[in-house]
C-alpha positions in Angstrom: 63.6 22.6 69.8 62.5 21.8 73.5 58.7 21.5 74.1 59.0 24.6 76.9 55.9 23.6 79.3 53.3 26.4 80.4 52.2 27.5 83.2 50.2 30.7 82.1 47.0 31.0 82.6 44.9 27.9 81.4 41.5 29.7 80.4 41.9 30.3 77.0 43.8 26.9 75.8 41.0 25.1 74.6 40.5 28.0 72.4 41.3 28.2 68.5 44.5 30.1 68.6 43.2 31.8 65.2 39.5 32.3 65.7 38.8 31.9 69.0 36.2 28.6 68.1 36.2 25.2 70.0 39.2 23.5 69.3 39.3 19.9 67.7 42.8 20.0 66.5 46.7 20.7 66.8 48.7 22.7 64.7 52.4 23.2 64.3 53.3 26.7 64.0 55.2 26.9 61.9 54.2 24.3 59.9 56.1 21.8 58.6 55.5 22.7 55.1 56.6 26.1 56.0 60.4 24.0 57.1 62.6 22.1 55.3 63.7 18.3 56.1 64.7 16.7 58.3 61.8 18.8 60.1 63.2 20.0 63.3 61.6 17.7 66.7 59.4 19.1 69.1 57.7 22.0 67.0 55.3 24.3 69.3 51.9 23.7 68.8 48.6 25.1 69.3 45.0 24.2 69.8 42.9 24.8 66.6 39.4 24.7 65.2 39.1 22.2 62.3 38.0 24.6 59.8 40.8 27.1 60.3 43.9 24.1 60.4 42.3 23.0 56.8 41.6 26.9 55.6 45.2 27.6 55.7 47.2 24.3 54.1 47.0 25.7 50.3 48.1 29.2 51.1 51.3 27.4 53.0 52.1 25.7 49.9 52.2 27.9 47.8 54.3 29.9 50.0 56.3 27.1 50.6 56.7 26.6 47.1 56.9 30.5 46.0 60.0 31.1 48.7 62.1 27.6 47.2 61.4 28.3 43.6 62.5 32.2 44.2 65.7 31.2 46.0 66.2 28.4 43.5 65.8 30.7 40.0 64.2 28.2 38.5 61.4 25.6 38.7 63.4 22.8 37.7 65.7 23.8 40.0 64.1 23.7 43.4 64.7 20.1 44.4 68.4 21.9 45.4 66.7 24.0 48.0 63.4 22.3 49.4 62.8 18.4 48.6 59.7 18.7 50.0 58.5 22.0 48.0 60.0 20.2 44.8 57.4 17.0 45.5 54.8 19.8 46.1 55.1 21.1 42.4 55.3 17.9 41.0 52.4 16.4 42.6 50.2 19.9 42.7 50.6 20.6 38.6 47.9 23.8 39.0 50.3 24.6 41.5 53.1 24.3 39.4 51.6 26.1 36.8 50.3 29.1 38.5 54.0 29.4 40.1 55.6 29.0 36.3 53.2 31.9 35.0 54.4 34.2 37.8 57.5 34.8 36.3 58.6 37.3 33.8 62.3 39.3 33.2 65.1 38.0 31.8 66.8 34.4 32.5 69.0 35.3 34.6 67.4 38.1 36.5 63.9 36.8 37.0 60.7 38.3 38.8 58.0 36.7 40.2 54.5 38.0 40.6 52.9 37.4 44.4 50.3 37.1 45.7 50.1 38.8 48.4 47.1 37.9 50.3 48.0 34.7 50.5 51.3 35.8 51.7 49.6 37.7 54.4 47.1 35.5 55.2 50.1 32.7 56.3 52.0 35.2 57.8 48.5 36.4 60.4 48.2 32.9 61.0 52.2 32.5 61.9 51.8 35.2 64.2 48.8 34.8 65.7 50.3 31.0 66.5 53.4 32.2 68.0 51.5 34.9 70.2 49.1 31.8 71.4 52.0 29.9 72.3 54.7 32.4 73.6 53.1 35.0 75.6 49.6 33.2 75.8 47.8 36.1 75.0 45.5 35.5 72.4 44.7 37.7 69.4 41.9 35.6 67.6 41.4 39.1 65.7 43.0 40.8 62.5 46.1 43.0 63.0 46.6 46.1 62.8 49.0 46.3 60.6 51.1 43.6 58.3 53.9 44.0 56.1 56.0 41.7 53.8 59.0 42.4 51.8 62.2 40.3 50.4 65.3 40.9 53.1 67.2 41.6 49.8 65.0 44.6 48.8 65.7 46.0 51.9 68.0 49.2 52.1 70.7 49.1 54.5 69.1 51.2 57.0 65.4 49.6 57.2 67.2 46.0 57.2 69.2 47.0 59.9 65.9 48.0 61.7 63.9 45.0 60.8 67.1 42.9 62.3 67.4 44.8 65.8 65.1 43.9 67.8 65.1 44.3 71.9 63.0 42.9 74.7 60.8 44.8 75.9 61.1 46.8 79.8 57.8 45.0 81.2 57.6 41.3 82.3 55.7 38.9 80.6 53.0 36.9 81.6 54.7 34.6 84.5 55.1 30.7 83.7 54.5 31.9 80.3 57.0 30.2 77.1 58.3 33.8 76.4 59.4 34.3 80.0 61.2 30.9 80.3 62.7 31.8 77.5 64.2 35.0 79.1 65.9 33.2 81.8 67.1 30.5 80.4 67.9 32.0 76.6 66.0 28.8 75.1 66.1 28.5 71.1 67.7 32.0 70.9 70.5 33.1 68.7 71.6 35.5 71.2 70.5 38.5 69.4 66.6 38.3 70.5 65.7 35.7 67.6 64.3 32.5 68.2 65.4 29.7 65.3 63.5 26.9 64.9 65.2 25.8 61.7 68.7 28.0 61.3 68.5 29.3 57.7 65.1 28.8 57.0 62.6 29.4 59.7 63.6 32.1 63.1 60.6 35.0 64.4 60.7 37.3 67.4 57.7 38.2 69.4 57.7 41.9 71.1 54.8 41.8 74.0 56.2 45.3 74.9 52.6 47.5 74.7 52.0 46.6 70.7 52.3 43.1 70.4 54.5 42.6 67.3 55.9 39.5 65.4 59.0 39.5 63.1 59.1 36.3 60.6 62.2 35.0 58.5 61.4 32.8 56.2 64.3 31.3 54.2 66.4 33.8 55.2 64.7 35.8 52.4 60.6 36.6 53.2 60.8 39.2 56.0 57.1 39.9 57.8 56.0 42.0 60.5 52.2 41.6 62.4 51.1 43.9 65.0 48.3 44.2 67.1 48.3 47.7 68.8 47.7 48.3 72.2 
């Protein structure tokens, strides 16, 4: 990706883009666990208060490690879809096992218990770093609403709705990332996506009224955060 520069306003960017705090660090978002390798250059960043950049790593792996294990089948398999989850497991055995016990059905049609909150806790945090960055509107505040599901448990018509999405008829915030982006078509797929790693990693942001974010991760997590007007 290209770092796209800002020129929104510069009030709030010394901010925490997840709690609103002093901030002491930077965070990628997404983070790098959250990609495969090689990681892609130039990831967006964000400001961020210590505490929250630390609060989140263990709910990232495990997604991380949930999404390559699901896509793989198998535990022992995972190394075929995400190196970097595979050294996760192996160096993270609670990890490991907790990820093991999730699974029940039969061998070749398996299902995996999830934990959702952890699920939602890294996709509120995704969100909330691609709204900081994007449309530089902060929302250092819980959503309104969040929703996960598997793309494949999708039916035809609510994929097809989760997949469409449109910009919105306002103007965003000028000299901000999202609006660059809309002249110049930066990172986009052509279909309102952004990739940062095609085949694992692409969102949308809607600053349209509700601000909304759409998540794909490994083309098989689908999420949705909104903040409502």
């Amino acid at each position: 990706m290209r770092q796209i520069p800002d020129y929104s306003d510069r009030r709030s960017k010394s901010r925490c883009a997840y709690c609103g705090g002093a901030a002491e660090t930077r965070d990628h978002v997404p983070s790098r666990v959250l990609l495969n390798e090689p990681f892609p250059e130039n990831l967006p960043v964000v400001p961020a208060c210590r505490a929250c950049n630390e609060s989140f790593s263990l709910h990232e792996q495990y997604l991380a490690c949930l999404v390559a294990v699901v896509l793989a089948g198998d535990l022992d398999a995972v190394a075929a879809v995400s190196a970097k989850a595979a050294r996760i497991l192996d160096t993270t055995p609670a990890l490991r096992a907790k990820i093991a016990s999730a699974r029940s059905g039969a061998p070749d049609r398996p299902h995996w218990a999830v934990e959702l909150e952890r699920v939602y806790i890294v996709l509120r945090k995704l969100a909330q770093g691609h709204i900081y960055y994007e449309i530089a509107e902060p929302r250092a505040f819980e959503p309104d609403s969040l929703w996960a599901a598997p793309l494949v448990a999708m039916d035809s018509a609510s994929r097809e709705q989760f997949e469409r999405v449109e910009s919105p008829n306002v103007w965003p915030e000028v000299g901000s990332r999202v609006m660059q982006r809309l002249l110049t078509s930066e990172d986009s797929r052509g279909d309102g996506w952004i990739v940062v790693q095609d085949g694992w990693y692409r969102f949308h942001v809607d600053w349209g009224g509700d601000i909304e974010v759409r998540v794909v991760l490994g083309e098989y997590l689908g999420g949705i955060v909104r903040w409502d007007a």
